[in-house]
C-alpha positions as CSV (number, residue, x, y, z in Angstrom):
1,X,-15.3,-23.5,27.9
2,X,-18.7,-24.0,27.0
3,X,-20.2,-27.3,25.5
4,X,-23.4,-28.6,24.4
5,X,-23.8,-32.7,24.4
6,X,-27.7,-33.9,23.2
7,X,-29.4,-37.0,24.0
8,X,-31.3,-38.3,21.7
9,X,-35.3,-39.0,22.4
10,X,-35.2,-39.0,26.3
11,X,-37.3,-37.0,28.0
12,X,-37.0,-35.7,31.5
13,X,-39.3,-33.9,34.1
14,X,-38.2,-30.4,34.7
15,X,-37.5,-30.8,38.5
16,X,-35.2,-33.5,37.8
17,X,-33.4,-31.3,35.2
18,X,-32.7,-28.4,37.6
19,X,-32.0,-30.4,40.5
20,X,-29.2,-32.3,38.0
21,X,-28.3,-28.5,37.3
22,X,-27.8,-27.5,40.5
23,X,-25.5,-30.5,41.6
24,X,-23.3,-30.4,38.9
25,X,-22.8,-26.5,39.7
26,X,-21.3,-27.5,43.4
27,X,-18.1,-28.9,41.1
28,X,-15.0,-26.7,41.6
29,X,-14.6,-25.2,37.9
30,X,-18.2,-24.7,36.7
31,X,-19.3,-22.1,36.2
32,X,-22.6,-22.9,34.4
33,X,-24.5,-26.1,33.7
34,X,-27.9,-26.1,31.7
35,X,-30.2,-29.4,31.3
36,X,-33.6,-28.5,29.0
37,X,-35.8,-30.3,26.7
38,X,-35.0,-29.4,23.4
39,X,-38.2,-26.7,22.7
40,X,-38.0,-23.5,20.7
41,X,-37.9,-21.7,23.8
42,X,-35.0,-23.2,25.8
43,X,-32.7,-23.7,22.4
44,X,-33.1,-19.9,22.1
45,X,-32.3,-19.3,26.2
46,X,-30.1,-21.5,25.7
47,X,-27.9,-19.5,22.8
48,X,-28.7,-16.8,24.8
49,X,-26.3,-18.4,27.5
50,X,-23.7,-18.3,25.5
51,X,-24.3,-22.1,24.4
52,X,-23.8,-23.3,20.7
53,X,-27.1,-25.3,19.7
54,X,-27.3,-27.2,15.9
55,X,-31.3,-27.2,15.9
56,X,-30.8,-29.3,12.6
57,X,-32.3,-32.3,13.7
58,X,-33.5,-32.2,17.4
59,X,-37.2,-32.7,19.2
60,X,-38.9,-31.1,22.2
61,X,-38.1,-35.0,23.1
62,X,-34.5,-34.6,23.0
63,X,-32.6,-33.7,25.8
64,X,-30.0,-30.6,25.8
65,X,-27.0,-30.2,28.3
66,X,-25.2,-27.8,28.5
67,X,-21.9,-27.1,30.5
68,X,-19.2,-24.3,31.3
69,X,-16.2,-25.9,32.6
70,X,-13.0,-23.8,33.0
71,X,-10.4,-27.0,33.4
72,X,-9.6,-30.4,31.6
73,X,-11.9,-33.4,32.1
74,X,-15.0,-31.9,30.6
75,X,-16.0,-35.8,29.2
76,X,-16.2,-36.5,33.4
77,X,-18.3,-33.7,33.9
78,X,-20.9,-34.8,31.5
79,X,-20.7,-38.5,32.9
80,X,-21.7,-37.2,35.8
81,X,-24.7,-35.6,34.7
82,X,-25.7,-38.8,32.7
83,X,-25.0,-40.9,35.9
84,X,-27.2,-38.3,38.1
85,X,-29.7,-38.5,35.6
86,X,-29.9,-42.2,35.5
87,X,-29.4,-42.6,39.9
88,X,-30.3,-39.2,41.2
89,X,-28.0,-38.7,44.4
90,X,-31.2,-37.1,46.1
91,X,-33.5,-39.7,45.6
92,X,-34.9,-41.2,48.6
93,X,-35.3,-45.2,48.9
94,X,-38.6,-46.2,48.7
95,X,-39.5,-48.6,51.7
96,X,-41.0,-51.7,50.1
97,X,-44.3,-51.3,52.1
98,X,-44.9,-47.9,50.2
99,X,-47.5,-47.6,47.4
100,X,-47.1,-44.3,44.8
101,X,-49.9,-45.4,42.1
102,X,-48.6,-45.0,38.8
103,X,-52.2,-44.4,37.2
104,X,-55.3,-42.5,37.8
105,X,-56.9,-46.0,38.3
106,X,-54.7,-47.1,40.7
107,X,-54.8,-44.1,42.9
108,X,-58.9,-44.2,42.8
109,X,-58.1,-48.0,44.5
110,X,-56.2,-46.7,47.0
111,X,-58.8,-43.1,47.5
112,X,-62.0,-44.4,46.2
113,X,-63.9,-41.1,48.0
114,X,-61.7,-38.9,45.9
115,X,-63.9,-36.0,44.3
116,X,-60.8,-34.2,42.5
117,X,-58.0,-35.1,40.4
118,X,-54.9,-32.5,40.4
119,X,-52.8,-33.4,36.9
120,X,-49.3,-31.6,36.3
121,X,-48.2,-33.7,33.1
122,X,-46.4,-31.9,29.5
123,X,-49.0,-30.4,27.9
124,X,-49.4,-32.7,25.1
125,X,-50.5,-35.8,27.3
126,X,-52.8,-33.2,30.3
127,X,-55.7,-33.2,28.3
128,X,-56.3,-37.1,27.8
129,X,-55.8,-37.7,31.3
130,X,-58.1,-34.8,32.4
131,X,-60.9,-36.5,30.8
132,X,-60.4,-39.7,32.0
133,X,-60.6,-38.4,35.1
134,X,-63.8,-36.5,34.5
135,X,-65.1,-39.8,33.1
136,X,-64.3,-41.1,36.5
137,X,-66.5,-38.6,38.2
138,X,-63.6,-36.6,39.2
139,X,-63.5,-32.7,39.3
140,X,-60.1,-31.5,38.2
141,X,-57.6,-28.5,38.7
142,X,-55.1,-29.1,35.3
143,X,-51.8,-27.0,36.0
144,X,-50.6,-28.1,32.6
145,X,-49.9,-25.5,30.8
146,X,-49.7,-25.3,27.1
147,X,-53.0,-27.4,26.5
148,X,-55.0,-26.1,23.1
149,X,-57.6,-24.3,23.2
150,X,-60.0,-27.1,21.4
151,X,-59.1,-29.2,24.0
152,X,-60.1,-26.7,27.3
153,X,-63.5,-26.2,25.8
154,X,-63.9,-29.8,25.4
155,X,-63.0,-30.5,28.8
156,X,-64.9,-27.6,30.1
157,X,-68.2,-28.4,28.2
158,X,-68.0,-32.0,29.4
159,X,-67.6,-31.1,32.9
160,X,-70.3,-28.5,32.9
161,X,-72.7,-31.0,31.4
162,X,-71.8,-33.3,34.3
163,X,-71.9,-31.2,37.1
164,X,-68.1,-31.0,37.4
165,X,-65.1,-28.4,36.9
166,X,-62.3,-27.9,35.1
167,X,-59.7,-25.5,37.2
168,X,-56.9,-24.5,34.7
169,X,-55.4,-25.6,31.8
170,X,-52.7,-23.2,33.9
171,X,-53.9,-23.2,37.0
172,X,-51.4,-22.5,39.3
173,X,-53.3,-22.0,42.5
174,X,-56.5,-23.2,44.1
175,X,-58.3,-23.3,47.9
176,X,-60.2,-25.7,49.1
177,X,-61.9,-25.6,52.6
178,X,-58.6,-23.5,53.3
179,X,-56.5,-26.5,51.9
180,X,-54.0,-24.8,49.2
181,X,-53.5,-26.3,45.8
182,X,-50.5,-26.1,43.7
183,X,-49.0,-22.6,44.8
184,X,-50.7,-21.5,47.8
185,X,-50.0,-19.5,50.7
186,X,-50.3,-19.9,54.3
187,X,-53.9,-18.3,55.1
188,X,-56.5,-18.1,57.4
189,X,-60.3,-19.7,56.5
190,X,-63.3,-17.5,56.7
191,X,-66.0,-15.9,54.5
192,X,-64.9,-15.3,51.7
193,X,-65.0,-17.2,48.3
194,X,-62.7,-16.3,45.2
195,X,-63.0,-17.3,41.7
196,X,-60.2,-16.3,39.7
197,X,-58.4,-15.9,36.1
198,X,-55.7,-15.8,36.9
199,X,-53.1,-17.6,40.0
200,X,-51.4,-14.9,41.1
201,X,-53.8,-12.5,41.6
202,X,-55.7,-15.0,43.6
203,X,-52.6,-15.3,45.7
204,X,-52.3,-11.8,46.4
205,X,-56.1,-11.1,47.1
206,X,-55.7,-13.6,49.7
207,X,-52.1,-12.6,51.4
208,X,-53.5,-9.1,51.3
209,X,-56.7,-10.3,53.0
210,X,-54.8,-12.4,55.7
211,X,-52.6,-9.3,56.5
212,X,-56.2,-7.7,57.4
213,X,-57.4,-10.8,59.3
214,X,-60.1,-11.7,56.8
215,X,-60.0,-15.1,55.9
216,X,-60.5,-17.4,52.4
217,X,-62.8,-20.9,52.1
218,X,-62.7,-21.4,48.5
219,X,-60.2,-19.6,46.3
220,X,-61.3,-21.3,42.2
221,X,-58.8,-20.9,39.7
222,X,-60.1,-21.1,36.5
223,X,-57.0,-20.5,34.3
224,X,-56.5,-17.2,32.3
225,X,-58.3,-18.2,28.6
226,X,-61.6,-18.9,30.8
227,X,-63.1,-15.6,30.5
228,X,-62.1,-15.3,26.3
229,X,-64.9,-15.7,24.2
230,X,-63.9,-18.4,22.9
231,X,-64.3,-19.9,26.3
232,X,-67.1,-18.3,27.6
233,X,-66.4,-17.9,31.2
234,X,-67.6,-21.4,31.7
235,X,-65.6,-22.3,34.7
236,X,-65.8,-18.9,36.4
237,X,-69.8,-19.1,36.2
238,X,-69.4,-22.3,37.4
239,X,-67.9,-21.3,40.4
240,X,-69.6,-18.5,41.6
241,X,-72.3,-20.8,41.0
242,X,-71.0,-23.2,43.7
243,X,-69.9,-20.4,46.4
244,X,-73.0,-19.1,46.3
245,X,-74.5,-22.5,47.1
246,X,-72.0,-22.1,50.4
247,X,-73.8,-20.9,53.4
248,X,-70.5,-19.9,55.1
249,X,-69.7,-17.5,52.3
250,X,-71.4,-14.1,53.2
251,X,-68.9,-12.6,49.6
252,X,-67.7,-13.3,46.7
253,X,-64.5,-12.3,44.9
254,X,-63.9,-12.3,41.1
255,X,-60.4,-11.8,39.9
256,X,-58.8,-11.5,36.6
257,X,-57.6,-10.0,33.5
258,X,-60.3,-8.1,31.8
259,X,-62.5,-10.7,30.0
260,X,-64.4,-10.7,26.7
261,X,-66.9,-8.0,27.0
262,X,-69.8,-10.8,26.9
263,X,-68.3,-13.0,29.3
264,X,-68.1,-10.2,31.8
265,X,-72.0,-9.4,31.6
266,X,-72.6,-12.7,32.2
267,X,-70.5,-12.9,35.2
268,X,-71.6,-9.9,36.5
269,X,-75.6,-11.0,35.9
270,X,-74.3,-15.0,37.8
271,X,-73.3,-12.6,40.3
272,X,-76.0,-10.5,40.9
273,X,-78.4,-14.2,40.8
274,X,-76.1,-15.3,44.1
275,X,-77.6,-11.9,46.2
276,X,-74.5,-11.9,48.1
277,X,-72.2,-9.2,48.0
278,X,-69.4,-9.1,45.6
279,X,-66.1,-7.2,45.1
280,X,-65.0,-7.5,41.4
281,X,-61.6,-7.1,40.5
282,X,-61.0,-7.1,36.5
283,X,-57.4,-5.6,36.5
284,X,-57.4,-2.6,33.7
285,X,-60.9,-2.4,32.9
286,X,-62.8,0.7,32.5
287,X,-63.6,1.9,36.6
288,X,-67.5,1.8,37.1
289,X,-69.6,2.5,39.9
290,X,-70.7,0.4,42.9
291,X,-74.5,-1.0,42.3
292,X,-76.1,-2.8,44.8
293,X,-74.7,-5.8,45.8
294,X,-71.5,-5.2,43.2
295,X,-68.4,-3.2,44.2
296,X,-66.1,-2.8,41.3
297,X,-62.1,-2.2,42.1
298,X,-59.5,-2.2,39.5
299,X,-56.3,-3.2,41.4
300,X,-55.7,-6.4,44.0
301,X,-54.9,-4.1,46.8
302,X,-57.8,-2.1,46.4
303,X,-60.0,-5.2,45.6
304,X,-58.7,-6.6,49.5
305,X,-59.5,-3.2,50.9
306,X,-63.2,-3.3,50.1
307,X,-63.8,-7.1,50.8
308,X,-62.3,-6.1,54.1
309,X,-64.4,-3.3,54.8
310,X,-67.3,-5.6,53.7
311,X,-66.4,-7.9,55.8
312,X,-66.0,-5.3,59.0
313,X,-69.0,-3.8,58.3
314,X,-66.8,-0.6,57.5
315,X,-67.5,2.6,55.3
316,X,-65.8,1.5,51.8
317,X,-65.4,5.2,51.1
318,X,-63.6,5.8,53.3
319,X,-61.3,2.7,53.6
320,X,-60.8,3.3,49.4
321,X,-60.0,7.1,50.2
322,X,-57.6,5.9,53.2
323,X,-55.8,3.5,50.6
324,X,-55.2,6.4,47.9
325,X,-54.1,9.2,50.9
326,X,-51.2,6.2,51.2
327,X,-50.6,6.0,47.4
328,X,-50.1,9.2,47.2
329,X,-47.9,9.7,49.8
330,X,-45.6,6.5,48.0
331,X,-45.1,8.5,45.3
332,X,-44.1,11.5,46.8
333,X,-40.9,9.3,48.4
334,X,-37.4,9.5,47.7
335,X,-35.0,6.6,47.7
336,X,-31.8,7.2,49.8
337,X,-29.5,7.3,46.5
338,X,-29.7,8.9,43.1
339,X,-31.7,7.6,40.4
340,X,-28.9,6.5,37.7
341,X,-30.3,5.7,34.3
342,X,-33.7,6.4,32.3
343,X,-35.9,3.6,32.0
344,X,-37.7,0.4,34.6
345,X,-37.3,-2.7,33.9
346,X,-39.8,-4.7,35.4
347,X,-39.1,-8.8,35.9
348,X,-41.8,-11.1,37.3
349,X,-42.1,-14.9,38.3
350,X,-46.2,-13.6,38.5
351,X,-48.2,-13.2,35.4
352,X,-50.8,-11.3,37.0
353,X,-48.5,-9.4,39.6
354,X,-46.6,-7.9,35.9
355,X,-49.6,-7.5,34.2
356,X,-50.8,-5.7,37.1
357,X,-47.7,-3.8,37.7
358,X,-48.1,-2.2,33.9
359,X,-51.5,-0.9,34.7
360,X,-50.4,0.8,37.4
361,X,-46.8,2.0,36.1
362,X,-48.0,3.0,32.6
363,X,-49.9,6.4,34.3
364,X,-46.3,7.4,35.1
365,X,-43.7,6.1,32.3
366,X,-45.1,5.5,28.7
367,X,-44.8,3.1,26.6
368,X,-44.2,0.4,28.7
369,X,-43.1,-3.1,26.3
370,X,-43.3,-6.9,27.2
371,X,-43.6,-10.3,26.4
372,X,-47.8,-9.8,27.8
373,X,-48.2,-6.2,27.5
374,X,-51.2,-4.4,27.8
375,X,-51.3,-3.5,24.1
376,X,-50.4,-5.8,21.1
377,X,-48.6,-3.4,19.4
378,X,-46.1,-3.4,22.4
379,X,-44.8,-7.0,22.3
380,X,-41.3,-7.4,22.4
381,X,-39.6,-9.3,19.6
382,X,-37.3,-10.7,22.0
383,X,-37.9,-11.1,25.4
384,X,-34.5,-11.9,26.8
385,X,-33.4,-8.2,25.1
386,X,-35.8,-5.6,26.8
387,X,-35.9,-2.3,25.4
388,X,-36.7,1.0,27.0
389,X,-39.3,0.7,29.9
390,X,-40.2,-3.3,29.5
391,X,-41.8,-5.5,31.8
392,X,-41.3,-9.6,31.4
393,X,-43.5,-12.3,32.9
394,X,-41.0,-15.5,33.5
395,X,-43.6,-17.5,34.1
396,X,-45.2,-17.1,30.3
397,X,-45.3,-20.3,28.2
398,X,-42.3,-19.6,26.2
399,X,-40.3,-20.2,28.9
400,X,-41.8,-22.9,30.9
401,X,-42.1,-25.0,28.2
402,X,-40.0,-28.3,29.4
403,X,-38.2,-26.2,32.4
404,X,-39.6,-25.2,35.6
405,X,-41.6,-22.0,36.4
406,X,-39.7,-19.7,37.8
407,X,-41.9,-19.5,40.9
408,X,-40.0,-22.9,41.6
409,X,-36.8,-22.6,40.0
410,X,-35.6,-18.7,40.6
411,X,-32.5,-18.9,38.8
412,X,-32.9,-18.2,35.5
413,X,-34.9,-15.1,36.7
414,X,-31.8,-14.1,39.0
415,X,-29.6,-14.2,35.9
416,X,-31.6,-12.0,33.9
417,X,-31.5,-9.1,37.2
418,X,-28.0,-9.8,36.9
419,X,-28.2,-9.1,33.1
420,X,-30.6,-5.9,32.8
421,X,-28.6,-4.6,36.3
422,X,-25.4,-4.3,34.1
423,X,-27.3,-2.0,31.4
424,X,-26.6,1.5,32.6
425,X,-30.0,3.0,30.9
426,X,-31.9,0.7,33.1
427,X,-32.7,3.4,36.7
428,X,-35.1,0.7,38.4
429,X,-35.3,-2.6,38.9
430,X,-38.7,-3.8,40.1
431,X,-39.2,-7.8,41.1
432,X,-41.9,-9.9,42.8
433,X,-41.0,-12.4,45.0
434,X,-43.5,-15.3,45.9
435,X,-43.4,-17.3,48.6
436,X,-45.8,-20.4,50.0
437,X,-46.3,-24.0,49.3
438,X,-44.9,-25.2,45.8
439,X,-42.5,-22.0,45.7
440,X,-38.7,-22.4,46.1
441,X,-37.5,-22.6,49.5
442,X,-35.4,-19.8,49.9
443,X,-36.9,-17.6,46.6
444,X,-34.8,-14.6,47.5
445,X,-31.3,-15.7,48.0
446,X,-31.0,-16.6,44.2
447,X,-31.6,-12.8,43.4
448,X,-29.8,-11.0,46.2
449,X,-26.6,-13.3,44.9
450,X,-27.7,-11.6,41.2
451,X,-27.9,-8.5,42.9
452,X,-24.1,-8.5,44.5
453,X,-22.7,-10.2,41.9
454,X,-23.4,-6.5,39.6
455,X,-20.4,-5.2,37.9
456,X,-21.3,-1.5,38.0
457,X,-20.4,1.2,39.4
458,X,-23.9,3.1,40.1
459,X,-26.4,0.3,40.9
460,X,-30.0,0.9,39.5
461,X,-32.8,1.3,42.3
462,X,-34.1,-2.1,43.3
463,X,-37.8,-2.9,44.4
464,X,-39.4,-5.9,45.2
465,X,-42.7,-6.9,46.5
466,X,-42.8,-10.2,49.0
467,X,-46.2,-12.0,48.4
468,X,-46.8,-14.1,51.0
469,X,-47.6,-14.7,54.9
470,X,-46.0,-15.2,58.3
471,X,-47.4,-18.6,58.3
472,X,-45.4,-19.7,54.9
473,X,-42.8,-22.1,54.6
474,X,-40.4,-19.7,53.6
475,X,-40.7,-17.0,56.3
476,X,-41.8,-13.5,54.8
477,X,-39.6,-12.0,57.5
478,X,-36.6,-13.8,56.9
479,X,-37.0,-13.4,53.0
480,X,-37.5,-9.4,53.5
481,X,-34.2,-9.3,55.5
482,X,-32.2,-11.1,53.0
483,X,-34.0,-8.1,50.3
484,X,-33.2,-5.5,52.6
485,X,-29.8,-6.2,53.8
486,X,-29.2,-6.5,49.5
487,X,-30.5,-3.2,49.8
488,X,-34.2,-3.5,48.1
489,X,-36.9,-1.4,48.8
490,X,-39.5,-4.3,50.0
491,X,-42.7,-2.6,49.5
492,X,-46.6,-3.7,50.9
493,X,-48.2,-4.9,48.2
494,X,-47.2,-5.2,44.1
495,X,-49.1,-2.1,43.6
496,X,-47.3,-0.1,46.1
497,X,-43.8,-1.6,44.8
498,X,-44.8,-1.0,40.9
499,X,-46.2,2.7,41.7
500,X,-42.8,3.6,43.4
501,X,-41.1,2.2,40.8
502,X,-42.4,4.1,38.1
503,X,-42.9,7.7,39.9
504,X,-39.4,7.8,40.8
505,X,-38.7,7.3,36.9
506,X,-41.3,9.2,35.8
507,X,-40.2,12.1,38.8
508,X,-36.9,12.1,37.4
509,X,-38.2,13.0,33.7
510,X,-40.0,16.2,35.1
């Protein structure tokens, strides 16, 4: 039986929600337990679920949970989750000689040589805090997502004018004199600097270069809306600016979504000022040729093939030609079963990894829909019913909005492989799985479960892509075993894994 009990105007951080989740789903008899802030979003995941919600009078501030419960005493399961709520059983006592500054003030007491301020706070409260702390001097990577728009150019404008920057609003990654911020993986330093749009594809730029040896100084998120008009690329400049400044940075990097036509002349003319050599990487944009210093790529691997060969002092003809001769032969492959079904259905904790993944898959299987799809006209009403070829970023605002992102929390993200697995037009199944520090511990079990726990006859293809390092917390090797044993196809890189994906589709067709 499934019930819904709100509490009125209480709010609660998302990590505390899913860790309440996850105890109460160790009682024998439930099946399913669901604690979200009462947005748009999670109401509609919610009903989704199978859970009635009365949206009559409720608040983002109210608090929804929701349990399935197969025996009598429901009342005591809910008690428990109000009692977790108000003592969590995790919690660690705090010695008394501890200090955890509640304040930005208080913390510059206790680091007064602090240069930057990392804020993860509900949208509607980031902005305020971010310039405080900008008014403090500070320089500041804001993970918040759902910030306005007015409110990043303000912050961005005031930083510029102050010699400071503003990482983010949705920042999810940063590197620091090889320090990670936020999600980061495991890498070596070296000479390279990144700026980049988007977290992801920072991620992967730098787990492919650390699988070639090269290593990353500086990696600068700059959040996606940077390079919109609206915008005006005003962090991205900004860095560049600064790794050019850096004499142990012998090339720059720029990653990203394609930006605003003039934002990307003005990047590439910042560029061009620095004199060092560059690889850009605008994922999509039109392919143009090398000039100079500038060596244009279109796709992450790629964009880690030439910095390399940059790097080695290699031929980057031949290292791009060696990279497509191995593309080529992908696509050519043949899984050891039979391709059961018509369409992929592509679902990704990365934003840039599925954006990415589109570009690539859409030269084989046409038209390809999702909830950030390369064309407007392809957006799906509904993102938790896919139709035809689809491809869905978990980690877009509608559904991180008062729950984790699904780079941290991997469950609701399981549950829909489970759910598109049992459609029987679905052929391929293609997933990203991200590992490093801020990710989930053990990102992969929470899939391979979804994976077993498929009630059909004739599975669809599965194919993932690990991003991530021997040196992460989570162990790549051990999360590529638990894949494989499932029986995945773990592929190098996300463009390998989304070109396989679609060509066995699209082979299938012919």
């Amino acid at each position: 039986m499934k019930r819904i009990e709100v509490v009125k105007g209480e709010y609660y951080d998302s990590v505390t929600l899913m860790l309440v989740a996850k105890e109460l789903k160790k009682i024998e008899g439930v099946h399913d337990a669901s604690l979200n802030m009462a947005t748009e979003a999670n109401i509609t995941i919610m009903r989704a679920a199978g859970f009635e919600v009365d949206t009559g009078l409720l608040s983002p501030d109210d608090l929804l949970i929701g349990i399935d419960y197969e025996r009598e005493g429901m009342e005591d399961i809910f008690e428990r989750a109000r009692s977790y709520l108000a003592s969590p059983p995790w919690k660690k006592e705090e010695k008394d000689t501890e200090y955890s500054p509640a304040t930005l003030q208080g913390a510059l007491s206790v680091l007064p040589e602090s240069n930057l301020a990392l804020i993860s706070l509900p949208g509607r409260y980031a902005a305020a805090e971010a310039m405080k702390a900008l008014k403090n001097g500070l320089n500041v990577m804001l993970y918040s997502d759902n910030v306005t728009i007015e409110d990043e150019i303000e912050l961005k404008r005031f930083a510029e004018n102050n010699d400071l920057i503003v990482m983010g609003p949705d920042c999810g990654t940063a590197v620091i004199n090889g320090k990670g911020l936020a999600f980061s993986n495991v890498c070596p330093t070296g000479p390279v600097g990144i700026v980049a749009a988007s977290g992801t594809g920072l991620q992967e730029v730098m787990v492919q270069l650390c699988r070639r040896d090269v290593g990353v100084k500086h990696g600068i998120g700059t959040g996606g809306r940077d390079v919109k008009k609206s915008v005006g690329g005003i962090s991205f400049l900004r860095g560049i600016r600064e790794l050019a400044k850096d004499p142990d940075i012998s090339l720059i990097v720029a990653v990203g979504k394609p930006p605003a036509p003039e934002v990307r002349e003005k990047i590439l003319a910042c560029l061009k000022e620095t004199q060092k050599k560059s690889v850009i990487c605008f994922m999509g944009d039109d392919p143009r040729k090398d000039e100079d210093e500038l060596f244009y790529t279109t796709e992450l691997e790629e964009c880690a093939v030439v910095a390399e060969a940059l790097i080695k002092g290699r031929d980057v003809s031949m290292a791009r030609d060696k990279l497509k001769a191995e593309y080529v032969k992908l696509a050519g492959k043949r899984p050891a079963g039979v391709v059961h079904g018509k369409y992929v259905r592509g679902l990704f904790t990365g934003g840039t990894l599925c954006y990415e993944a589109q570009y690539i898959a859409q030269a084989h299987i046409n038209p390809i829909y999702g909830n950030a799809p390369l064309r407007e006209d392809l957006k799906l009403e509904n993102s938790l019913k896919p139709v035809g070829h689809s491809f869905i970023d978990y980690g877009e605002d509608e559904f991180t909005q008062g729950r984790l992102h699904p780079m941290i929390d991997p469950s609701f993200r399981a549950e829909q492989v489970k759910q598109q697995s049992e459609d029987r037009s679905v052929a391929v199944i293609l997933f990203d799985v991200v590992l490093g520090y801020g990710s989930a511990d053990n990102p992969s079990f929470d899939v391979v479960e979804a994976i077993k726990s498929v009630n059909r006859e004739t599975k669809p293809i599965y194919i993932a892509y690990v991003c991530g390092t021997d040196g992460d917390p989570q162990d790549l090797g051990r999360q590529r075993a638990l894949l494989e044993e499932a029986g995945v196809i773990v592929c190098e890189s996300n463009a390998r894994a989304a070109l396989l994906a679609a060509s066995l589709v699209s082979r299938k067709e012919r």
